[in-house]
FILO-363442 format. One record per residue: z, y, x of N, C-alpha, C in turn; residue number from 1. Coordinates in steps of 0.2 Angstrom, whole numbers. Layout:
<sites>
{{Z; Y; X}; {Z; Y; X}; {Z; Y; X}; NUM}
...
</sites>
This chain:
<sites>
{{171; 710; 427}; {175; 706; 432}; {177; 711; 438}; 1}
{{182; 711; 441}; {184; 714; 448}; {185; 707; 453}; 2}
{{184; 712; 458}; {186; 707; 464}; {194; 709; 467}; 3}
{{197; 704; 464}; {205; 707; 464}; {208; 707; 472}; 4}
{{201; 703; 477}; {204; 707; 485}; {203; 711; 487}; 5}
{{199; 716; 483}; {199; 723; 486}; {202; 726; 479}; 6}
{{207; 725; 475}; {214; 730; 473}; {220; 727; 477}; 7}
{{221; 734; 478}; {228; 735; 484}; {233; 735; 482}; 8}
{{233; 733; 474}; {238; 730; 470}; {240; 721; 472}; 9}
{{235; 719; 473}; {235; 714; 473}; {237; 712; 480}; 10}
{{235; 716; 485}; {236; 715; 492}; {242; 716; 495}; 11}
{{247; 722; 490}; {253; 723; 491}; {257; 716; 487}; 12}
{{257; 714; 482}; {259; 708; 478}; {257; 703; 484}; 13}
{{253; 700; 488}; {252; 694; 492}; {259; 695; 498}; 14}
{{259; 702; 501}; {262; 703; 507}; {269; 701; 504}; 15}
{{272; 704; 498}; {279; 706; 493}; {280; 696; 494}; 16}
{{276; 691; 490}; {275; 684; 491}; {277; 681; 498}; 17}
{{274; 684; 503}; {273; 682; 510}; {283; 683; 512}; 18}
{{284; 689; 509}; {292; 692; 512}; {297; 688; 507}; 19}
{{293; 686; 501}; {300; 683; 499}; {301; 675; 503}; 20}
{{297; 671; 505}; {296; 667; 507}; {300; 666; 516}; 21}
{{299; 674; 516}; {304; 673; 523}; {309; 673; 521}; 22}
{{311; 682; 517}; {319; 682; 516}; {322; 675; 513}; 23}
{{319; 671; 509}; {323; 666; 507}; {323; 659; 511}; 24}
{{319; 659; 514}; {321; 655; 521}; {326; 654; 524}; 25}
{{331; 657; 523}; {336; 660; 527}; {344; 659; 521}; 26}
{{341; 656; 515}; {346; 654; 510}; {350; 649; 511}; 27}
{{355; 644; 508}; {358; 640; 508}; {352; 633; 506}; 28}
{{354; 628; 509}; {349; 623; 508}; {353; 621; 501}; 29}
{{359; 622; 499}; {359; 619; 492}; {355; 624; 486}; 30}
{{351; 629; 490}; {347; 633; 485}; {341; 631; 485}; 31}
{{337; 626; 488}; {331; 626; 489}; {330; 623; 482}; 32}
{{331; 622; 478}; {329; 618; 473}; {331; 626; 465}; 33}
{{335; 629; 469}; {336; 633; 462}; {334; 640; 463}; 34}
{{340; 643; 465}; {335; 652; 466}; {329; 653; 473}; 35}
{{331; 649; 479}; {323; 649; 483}; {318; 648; 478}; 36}
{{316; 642; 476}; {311; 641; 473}; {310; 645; 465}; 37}
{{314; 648; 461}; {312; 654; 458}; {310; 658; 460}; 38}
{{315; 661; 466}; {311; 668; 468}; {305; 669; 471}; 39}
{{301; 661; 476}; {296; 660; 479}; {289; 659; 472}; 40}
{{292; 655; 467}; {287; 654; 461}; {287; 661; 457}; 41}
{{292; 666; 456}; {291; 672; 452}; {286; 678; 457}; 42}
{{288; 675; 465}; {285; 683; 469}; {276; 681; 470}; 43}
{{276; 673; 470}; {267; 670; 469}; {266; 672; 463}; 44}
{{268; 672; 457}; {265; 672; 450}; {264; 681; 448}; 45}
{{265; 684; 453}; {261; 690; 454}; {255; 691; 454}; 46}
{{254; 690; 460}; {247; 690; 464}; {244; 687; 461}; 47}
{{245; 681; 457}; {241; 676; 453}; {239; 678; 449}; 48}
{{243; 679; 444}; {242; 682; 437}; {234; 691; 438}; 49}
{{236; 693; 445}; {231; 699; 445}; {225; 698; 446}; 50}
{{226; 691; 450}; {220; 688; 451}; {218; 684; 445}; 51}
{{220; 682; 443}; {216; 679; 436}; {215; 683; 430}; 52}
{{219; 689; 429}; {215; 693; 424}; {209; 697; 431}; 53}
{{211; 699; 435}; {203; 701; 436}; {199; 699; 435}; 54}
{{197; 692; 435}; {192; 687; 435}; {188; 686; 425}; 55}
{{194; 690; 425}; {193; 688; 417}; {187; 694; 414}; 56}
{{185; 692; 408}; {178; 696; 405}; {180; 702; 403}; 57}
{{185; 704; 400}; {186; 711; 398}; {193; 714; 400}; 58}
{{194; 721; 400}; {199; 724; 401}; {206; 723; 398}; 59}
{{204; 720; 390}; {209; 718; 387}; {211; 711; 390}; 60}
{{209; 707; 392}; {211; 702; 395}; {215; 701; 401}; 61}
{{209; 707; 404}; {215; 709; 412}; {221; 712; 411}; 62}
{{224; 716; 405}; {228; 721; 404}; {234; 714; 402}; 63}
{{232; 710; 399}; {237; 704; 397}; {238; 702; 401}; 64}
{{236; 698; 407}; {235; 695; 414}; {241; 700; 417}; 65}
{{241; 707; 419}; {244; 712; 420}; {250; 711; 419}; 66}
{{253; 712; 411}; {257; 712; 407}; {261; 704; 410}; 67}
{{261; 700; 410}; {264; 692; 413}; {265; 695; 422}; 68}
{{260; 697; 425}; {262; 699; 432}; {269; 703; 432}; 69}
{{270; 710; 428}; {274; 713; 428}; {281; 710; 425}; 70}
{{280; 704; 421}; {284; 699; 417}; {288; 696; 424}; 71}
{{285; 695; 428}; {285; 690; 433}; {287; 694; 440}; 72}
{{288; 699; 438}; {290; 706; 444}; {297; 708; 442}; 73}
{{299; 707; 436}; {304; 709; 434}; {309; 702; 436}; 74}
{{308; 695; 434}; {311; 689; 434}; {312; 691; 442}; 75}
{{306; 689; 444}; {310; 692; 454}; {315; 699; 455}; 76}
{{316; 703; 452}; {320; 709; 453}; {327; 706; 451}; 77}
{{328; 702; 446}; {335; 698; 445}; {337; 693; 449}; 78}
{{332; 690; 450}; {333; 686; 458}; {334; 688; 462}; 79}
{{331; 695; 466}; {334; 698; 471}; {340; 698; 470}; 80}
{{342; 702; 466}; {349; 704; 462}; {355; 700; 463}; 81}
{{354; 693; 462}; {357; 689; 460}; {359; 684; 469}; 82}
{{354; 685; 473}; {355; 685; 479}; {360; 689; 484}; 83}
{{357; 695; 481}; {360; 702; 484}; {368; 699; 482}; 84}
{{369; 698; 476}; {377; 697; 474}; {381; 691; 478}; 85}
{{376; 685; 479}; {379; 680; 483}; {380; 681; 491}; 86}
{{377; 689; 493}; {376; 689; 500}; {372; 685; 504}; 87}
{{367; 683; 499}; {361; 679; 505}; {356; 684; 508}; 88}
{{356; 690; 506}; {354; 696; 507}; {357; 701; 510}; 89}
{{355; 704; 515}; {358; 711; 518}; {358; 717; 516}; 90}
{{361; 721; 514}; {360; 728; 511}; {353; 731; 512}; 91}
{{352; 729; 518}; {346; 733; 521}; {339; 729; 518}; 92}
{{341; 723; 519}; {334; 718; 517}; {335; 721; 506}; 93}
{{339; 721; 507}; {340; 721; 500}; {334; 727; 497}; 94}
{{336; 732; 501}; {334; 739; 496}; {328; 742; 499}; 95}
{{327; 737; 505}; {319; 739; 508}; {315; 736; 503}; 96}
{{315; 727; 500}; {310; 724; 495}; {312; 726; 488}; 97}
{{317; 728; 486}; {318; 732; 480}; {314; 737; 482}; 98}
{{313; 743; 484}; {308; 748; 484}; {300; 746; 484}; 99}
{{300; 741; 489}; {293; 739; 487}; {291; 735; 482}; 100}
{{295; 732; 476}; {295; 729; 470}; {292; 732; 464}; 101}
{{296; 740; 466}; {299; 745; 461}; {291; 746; 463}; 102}
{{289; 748; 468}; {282; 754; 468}; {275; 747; 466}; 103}
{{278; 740; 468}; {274; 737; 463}; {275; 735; 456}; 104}
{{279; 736; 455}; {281; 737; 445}; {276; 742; 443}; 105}
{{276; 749; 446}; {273; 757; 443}; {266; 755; 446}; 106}
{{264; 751; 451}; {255; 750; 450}; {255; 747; 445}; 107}
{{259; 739; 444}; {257; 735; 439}; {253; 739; 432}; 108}
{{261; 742; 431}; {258; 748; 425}; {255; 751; 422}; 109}
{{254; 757; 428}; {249; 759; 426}; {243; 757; 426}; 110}
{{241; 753; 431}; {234; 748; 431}; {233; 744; 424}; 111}
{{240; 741; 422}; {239; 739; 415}; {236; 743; 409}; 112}
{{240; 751; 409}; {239; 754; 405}; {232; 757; 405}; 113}
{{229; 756; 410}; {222; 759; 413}; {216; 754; 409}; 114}
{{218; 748; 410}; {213; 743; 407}; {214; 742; 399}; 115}
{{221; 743; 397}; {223; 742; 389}; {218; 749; 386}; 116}
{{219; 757; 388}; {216; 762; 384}; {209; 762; 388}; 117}
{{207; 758; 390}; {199; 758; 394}; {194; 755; 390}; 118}
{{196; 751; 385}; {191; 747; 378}; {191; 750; 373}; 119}
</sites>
């Protein structure tokens, strides 16, 4: 087992959740039931998922927990996306949390690949 608050995998994932939560704050209220609440439920189910494979007995397990976070990094990147095209997003907001999505996609990974050839 790890203690998934001290990976800074995880700690980047909570702030990434914290930020979509603002920028989506700022959507149309006829969104609050459709892409606000995906993108708020896709950017939690990060963090989750890292936390709960840490918690789990083996690496194999965490690597699968992994594997769903990065699943769930990806749905949020369409959403941004999809935002981005409706201009509920500003160029700038856009391409600052793309970048920090992108650098949490390439931890997810490798930290998945680390715990998959680690058994």
């Amino acid at each position: 087992m790890n203690d998934f608050r001290k990976l800074s995998i995880w700690n980047r994932s909570i702030e990434l959740a914290t930020n979509t939560y603002k920028i989506s704050s700022s959507f149309p209220k006829s969104e609050i039931y459709s892409l606000t609440s995906q993108m708020r439920r896709s950017a939690v189910s990060i963090g989750s998922n890292i936390a709960e494979g840490a918690g789990r007995q083996s690496n194999k397990e965490f690597a699968k927990y992994l594997r769903i976070a990065y699943g769930s990094a990806c749905e949020l990147e369409t959403q941004v996306i999809i935002a981005k095209n409706l201009s509920y997003l500003t160029a700038i907001n856009f391409s600052d949390f793309v970048k920090e999505l992108h650098e949490i996609q390439k931890m997810i990974y490798s930290l998945e690949k680390n715990k998959r050839t680690g058994e």
